[in-house]
Backbone atoms as SQL, in Angstrom:
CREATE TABLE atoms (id INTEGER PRIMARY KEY, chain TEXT, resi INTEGER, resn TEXT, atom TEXT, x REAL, y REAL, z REAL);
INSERT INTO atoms VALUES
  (1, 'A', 1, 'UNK', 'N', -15.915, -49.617, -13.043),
  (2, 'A', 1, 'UNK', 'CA', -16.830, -48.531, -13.277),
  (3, 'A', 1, 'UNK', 'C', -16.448, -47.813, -14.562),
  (4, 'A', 2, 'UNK', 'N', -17.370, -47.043, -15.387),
  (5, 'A', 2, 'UNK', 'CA', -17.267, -46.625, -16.422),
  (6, 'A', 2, 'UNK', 'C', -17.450, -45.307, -16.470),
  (7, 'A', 3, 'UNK', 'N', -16.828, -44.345, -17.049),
  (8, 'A', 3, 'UNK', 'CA', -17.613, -43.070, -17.290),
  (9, 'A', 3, 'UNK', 'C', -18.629, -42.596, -18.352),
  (10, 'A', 4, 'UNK', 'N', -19.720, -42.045, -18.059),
  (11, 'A', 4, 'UNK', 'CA', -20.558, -42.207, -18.771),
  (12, 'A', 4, 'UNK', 'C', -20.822, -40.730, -18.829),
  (13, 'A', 5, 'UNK', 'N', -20.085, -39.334, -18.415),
  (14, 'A', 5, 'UNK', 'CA', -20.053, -38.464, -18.965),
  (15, 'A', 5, 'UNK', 'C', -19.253, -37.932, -20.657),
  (16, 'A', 6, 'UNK', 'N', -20.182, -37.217, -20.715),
  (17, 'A', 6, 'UNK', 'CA', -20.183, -36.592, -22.181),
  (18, 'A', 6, 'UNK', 'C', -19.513, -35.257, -21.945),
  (19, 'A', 7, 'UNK', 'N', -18.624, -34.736, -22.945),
  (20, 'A', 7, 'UNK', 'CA', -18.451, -33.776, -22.912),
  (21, 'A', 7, 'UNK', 'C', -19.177, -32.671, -24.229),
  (22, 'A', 8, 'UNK', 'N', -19.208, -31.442, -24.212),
  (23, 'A', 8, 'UNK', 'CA', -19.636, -30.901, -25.233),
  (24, 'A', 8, 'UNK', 'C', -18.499, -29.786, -25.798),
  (25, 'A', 9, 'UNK', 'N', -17.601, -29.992, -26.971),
  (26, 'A', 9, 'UNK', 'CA', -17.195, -29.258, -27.330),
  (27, 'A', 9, 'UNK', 'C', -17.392, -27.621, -28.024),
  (28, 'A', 10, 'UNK', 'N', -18.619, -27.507, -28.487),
  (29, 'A', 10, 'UNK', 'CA', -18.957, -26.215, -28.894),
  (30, 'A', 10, 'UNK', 'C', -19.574, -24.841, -27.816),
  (31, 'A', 11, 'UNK', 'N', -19.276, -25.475, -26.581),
  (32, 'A', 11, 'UNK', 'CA', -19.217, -23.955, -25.390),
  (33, 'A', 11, 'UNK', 'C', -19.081, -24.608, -24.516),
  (34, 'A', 12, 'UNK', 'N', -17.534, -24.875, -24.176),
  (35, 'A', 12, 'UNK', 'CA', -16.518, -24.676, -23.615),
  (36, 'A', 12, 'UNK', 'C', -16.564, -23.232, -22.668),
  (37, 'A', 13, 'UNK', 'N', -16.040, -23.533, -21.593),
  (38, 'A', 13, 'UNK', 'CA', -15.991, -22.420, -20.351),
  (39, 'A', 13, 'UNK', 'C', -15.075, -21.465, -21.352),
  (40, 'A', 14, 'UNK', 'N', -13.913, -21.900, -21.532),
  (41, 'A', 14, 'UNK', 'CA', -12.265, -21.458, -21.814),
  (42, 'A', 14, 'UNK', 'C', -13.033, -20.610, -23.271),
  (43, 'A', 15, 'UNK', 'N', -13.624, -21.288, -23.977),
  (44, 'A', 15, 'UNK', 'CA', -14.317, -20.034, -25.571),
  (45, 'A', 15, 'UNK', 'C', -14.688, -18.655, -24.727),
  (46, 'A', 16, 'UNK', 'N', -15.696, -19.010, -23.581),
  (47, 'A', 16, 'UNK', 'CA', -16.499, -18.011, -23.355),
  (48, 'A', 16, 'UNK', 'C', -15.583, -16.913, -22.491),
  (49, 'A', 17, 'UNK', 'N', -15.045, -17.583, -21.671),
  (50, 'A', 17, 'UNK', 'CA', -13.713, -16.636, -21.169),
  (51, 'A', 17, 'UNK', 'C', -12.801, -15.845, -21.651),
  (52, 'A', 18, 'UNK', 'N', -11.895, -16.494, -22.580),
  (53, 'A', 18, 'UNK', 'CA', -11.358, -15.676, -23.524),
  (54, 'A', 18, 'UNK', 'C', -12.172, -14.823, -24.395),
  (55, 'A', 19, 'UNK', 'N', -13.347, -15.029, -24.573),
  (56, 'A', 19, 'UNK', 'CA', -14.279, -14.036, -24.936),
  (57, 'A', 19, 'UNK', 'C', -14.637, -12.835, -24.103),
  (58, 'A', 20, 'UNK', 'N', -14.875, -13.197, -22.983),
  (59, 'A', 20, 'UNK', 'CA', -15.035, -12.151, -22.369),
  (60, 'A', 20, 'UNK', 'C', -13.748, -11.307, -21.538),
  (61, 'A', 21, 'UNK', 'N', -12.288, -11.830, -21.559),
  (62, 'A', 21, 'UNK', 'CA', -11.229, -11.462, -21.569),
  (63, 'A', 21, 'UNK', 'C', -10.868, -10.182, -22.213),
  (64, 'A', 22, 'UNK', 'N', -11.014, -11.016, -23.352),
  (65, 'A', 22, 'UNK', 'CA', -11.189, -10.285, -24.835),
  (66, 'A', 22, 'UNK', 'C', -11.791, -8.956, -24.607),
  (67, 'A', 23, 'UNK', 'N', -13.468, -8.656, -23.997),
  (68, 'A', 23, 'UNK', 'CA', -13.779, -7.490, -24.247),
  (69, 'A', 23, 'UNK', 'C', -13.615, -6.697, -23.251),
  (70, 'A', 24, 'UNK', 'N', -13.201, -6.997, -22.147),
  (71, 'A', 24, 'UNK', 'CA', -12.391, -6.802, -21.171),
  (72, 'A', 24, 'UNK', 'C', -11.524, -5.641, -21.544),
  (73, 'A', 25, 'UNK', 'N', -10.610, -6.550, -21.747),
  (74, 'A', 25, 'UNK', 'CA', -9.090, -6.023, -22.552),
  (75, 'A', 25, 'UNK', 'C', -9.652, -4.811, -23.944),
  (76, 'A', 26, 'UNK', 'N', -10.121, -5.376, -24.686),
  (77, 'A', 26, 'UNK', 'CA', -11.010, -3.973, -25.202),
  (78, 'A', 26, 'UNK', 'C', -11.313, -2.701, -24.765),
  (79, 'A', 27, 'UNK', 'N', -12.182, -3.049, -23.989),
  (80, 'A', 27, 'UNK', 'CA', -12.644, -1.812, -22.977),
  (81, 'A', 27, 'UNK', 'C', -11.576, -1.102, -22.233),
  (82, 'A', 28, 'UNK', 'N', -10.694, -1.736, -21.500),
  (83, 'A', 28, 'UNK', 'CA', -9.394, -0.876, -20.953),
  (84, 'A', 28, 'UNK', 'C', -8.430, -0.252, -21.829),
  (85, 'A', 29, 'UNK', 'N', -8.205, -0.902, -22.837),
  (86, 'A', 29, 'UNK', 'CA', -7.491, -0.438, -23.926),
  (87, 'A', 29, 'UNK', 'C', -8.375, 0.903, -24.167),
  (88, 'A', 30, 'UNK', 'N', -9.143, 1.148, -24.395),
  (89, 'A', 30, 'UNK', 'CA', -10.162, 2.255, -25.378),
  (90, 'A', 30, 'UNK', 'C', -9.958, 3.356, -23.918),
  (91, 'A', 31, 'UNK', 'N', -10.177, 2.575, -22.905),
  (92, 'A', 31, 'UNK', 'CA', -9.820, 3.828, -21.266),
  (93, 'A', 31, 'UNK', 'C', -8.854, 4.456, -20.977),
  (94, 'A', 32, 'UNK', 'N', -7.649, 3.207, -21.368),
  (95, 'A', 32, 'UNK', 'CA', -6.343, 3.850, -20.879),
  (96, 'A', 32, 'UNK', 'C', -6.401, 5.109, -22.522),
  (97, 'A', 33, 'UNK', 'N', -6.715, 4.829, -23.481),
  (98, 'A', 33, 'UNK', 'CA', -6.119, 6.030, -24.370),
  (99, 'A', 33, 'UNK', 'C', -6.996, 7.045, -24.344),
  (100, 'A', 34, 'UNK', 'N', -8.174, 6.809, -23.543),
  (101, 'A', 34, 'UNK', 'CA', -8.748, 8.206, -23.257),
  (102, 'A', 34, 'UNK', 'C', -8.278, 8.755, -21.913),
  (103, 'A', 35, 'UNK', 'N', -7.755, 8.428, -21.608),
  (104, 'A', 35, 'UNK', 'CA', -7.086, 8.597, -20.198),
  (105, 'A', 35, 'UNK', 'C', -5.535, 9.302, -20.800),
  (106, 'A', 36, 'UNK', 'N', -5.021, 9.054, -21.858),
  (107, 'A', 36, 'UNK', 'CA', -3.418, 9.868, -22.474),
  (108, 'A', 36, 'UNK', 'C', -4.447, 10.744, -22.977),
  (109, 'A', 37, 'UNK', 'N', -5.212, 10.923, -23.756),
  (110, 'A', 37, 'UNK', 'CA', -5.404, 11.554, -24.607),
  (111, 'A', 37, 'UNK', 'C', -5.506, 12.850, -23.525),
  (112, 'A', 38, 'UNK', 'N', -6.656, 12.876, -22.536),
  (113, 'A', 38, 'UNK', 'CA', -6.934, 13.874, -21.344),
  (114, 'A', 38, 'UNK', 'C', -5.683, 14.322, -20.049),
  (115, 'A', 39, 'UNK', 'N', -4.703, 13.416, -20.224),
  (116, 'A', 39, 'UNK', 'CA', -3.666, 13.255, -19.682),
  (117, 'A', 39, 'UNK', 'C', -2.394, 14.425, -19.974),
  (118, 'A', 40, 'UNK', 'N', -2.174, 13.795, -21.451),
  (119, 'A', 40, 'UNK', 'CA', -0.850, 14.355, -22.479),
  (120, 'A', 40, 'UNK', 'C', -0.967, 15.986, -22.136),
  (121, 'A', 41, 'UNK', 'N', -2.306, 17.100, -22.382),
  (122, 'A', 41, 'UNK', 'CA', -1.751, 17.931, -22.872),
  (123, 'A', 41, 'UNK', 'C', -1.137, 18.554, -21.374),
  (124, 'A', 42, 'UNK', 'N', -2.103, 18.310, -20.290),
  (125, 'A', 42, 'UNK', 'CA', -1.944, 18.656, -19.027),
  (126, 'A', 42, 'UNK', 'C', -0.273, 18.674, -18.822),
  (127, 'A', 43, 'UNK', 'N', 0.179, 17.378, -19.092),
  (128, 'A', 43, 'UNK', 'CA', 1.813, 17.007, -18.572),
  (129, 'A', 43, 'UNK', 'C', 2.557, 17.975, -19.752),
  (130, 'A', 44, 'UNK', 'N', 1.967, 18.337, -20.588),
  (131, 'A', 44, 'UNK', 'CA', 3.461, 19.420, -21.813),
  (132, 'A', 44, 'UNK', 'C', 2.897, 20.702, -21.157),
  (133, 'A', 45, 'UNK', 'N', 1.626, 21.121, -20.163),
  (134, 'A', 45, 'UNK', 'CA', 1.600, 22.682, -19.892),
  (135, 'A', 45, 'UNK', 'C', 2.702, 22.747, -18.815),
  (136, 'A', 46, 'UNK', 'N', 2.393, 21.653, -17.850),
  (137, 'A', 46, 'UNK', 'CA', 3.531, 21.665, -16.525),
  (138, 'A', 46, 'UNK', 'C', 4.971, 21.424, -16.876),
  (139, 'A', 47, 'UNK', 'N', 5.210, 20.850, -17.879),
  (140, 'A', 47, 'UNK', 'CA', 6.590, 20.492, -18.336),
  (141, 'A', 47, 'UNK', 'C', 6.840, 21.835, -18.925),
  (142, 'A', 48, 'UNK', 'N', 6.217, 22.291, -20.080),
  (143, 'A', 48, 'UNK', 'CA', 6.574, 23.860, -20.503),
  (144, 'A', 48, 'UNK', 'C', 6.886, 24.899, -19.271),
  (145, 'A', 49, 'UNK', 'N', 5.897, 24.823, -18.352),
  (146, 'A', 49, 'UNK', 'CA', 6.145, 25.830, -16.846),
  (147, 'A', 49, 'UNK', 'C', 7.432, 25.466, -16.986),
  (148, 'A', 50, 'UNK', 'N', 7.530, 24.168, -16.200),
  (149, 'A', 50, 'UNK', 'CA', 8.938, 23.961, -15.315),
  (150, 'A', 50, 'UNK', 'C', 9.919, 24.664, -16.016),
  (151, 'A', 51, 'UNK', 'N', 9.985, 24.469, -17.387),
  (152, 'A', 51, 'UNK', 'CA', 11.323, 24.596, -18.274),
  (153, 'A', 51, 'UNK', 'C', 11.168, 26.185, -18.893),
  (154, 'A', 52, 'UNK', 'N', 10.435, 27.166, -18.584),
  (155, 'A', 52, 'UNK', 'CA', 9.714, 28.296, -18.362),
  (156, 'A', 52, 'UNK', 'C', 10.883, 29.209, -17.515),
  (157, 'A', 53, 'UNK', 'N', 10.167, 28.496, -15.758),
  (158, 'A', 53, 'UNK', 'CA', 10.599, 28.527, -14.752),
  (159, 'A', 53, 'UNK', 'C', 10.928, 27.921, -13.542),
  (160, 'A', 54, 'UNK', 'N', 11.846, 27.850, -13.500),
  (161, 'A', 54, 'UNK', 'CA', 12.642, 26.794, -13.003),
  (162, 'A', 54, 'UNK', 'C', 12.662, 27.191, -11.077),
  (163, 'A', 55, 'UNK', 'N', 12.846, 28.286, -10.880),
  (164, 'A', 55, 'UNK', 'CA', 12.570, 29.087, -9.761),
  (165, 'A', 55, 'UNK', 'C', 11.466, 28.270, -9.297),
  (166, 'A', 56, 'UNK', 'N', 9.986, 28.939, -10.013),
  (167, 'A', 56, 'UNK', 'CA', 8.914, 28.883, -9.460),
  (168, 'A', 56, 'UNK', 'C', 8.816, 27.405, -9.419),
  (169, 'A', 57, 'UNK', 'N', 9.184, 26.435, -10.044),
  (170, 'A', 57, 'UNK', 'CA', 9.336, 25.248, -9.935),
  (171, 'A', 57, 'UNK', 'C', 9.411, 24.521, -8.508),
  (172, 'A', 58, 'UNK', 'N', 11.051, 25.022, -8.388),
  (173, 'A', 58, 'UNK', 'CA', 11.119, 24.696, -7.071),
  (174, 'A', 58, 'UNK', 'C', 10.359, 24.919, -6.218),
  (175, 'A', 59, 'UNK', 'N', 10.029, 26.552, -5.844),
  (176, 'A', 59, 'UNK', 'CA', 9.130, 26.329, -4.563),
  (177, 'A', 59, 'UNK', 'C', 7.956, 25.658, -4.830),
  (178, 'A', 60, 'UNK', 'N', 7.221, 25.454, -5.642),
  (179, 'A', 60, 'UNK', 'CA', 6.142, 24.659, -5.949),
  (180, 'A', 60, 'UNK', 'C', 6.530, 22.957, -5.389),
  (181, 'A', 61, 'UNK', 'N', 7.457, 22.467, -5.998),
  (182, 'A', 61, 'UNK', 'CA', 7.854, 20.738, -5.139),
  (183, 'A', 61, 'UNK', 'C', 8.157, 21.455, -3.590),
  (184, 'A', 62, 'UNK', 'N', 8.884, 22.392, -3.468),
  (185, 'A', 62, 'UNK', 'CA', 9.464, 22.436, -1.536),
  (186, 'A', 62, 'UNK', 'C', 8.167, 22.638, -1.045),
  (187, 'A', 63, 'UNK', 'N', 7.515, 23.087, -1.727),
  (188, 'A', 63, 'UNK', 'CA', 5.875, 23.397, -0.756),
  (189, 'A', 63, 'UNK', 'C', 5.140, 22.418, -0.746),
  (190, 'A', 64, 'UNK', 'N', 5.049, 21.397, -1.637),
  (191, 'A', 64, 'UNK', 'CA', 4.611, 20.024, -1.981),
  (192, 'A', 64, 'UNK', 'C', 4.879, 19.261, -1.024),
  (193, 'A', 65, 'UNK', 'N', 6.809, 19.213, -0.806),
  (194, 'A', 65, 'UNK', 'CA', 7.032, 18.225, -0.090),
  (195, 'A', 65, 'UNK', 'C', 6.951, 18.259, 0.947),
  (196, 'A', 66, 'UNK', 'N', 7.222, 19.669, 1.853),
  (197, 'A', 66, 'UNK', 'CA', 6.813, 20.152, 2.988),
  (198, 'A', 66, 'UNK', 'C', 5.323, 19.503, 3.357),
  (199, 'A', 67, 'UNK', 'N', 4.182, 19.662, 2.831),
  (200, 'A', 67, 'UNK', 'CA', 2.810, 19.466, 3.228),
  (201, 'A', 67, 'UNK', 'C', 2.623, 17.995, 2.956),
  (202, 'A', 68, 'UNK', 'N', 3.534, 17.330, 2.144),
  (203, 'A', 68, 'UNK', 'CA', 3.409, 15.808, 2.416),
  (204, 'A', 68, 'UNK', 'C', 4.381, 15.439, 3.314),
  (205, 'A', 69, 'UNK', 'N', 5.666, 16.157, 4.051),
  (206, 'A', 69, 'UNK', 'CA', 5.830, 15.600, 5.114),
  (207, 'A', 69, 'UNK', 'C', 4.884, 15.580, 6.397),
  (208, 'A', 70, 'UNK', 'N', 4.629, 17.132, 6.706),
  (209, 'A', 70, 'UNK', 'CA', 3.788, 17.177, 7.867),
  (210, 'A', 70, 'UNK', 'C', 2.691, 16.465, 7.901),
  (211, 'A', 71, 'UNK', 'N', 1.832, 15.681, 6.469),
  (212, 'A', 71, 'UNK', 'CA', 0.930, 15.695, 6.848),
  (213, 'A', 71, 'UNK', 'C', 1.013, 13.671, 7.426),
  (214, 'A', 72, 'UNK', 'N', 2.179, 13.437, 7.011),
  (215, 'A', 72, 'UNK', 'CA', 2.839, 11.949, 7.943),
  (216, 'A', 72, 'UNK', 'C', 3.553, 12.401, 8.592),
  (217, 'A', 73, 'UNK', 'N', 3.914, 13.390, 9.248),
  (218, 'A', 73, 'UNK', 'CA', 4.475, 13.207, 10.073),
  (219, 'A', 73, 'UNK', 'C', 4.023, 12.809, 11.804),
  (220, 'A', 74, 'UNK', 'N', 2.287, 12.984, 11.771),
  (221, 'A', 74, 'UNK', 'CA', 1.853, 12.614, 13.189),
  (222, 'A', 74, 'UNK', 'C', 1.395, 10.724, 13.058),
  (223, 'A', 75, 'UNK', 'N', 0.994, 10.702, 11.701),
  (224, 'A', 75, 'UNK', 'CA', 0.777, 9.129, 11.560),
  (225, 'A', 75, 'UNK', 'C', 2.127, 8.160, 11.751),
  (226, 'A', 76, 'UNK', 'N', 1.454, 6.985, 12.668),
  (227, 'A', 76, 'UNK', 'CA', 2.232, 5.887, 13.237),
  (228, 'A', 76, 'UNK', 'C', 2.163, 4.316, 12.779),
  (229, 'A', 77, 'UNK', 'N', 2.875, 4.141, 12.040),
  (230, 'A', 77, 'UNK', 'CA', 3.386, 3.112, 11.294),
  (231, 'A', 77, 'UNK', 'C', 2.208, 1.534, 11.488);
């Protein structure tokens, strides 16, 4: 028996994939840095607090961690 398929080199699955990989990867790239950009200043106001006040700091995480214990503490594995 013979094969009598043809292939076609000029669109290839693998072109169109990495093409669309490609804009893929584009698009998240352009998200994630609008995502620092809206991100950054937020994390230097809370970082300035903390290093501000260090006090109010704390109770801010003990009150944090408190309300994320209780709120597992009735859920069962």
């Amino acid at each position: 028996m013979t094969d009598t398929r043809t292939t076609d080199t000029d669109t290839t699955p693998t072109t169109q994939t990495t093409s669309a990989a490609s804009s893929v990867a584009g698009t998240l790239q352009n998200g994630t840095t609008a995502v620092q950009d809206a991100v950054t200043p937020m994390v230097d106001k809370a970082r300035t607090f903390a290093r501000e006040r260090p006090y109010a700091t704390a109770a801010l995480v003990g009150t944090i961690a408190l309300a994320v214990i209780n709120t597992l503490r009735g859920k069962r594995a």
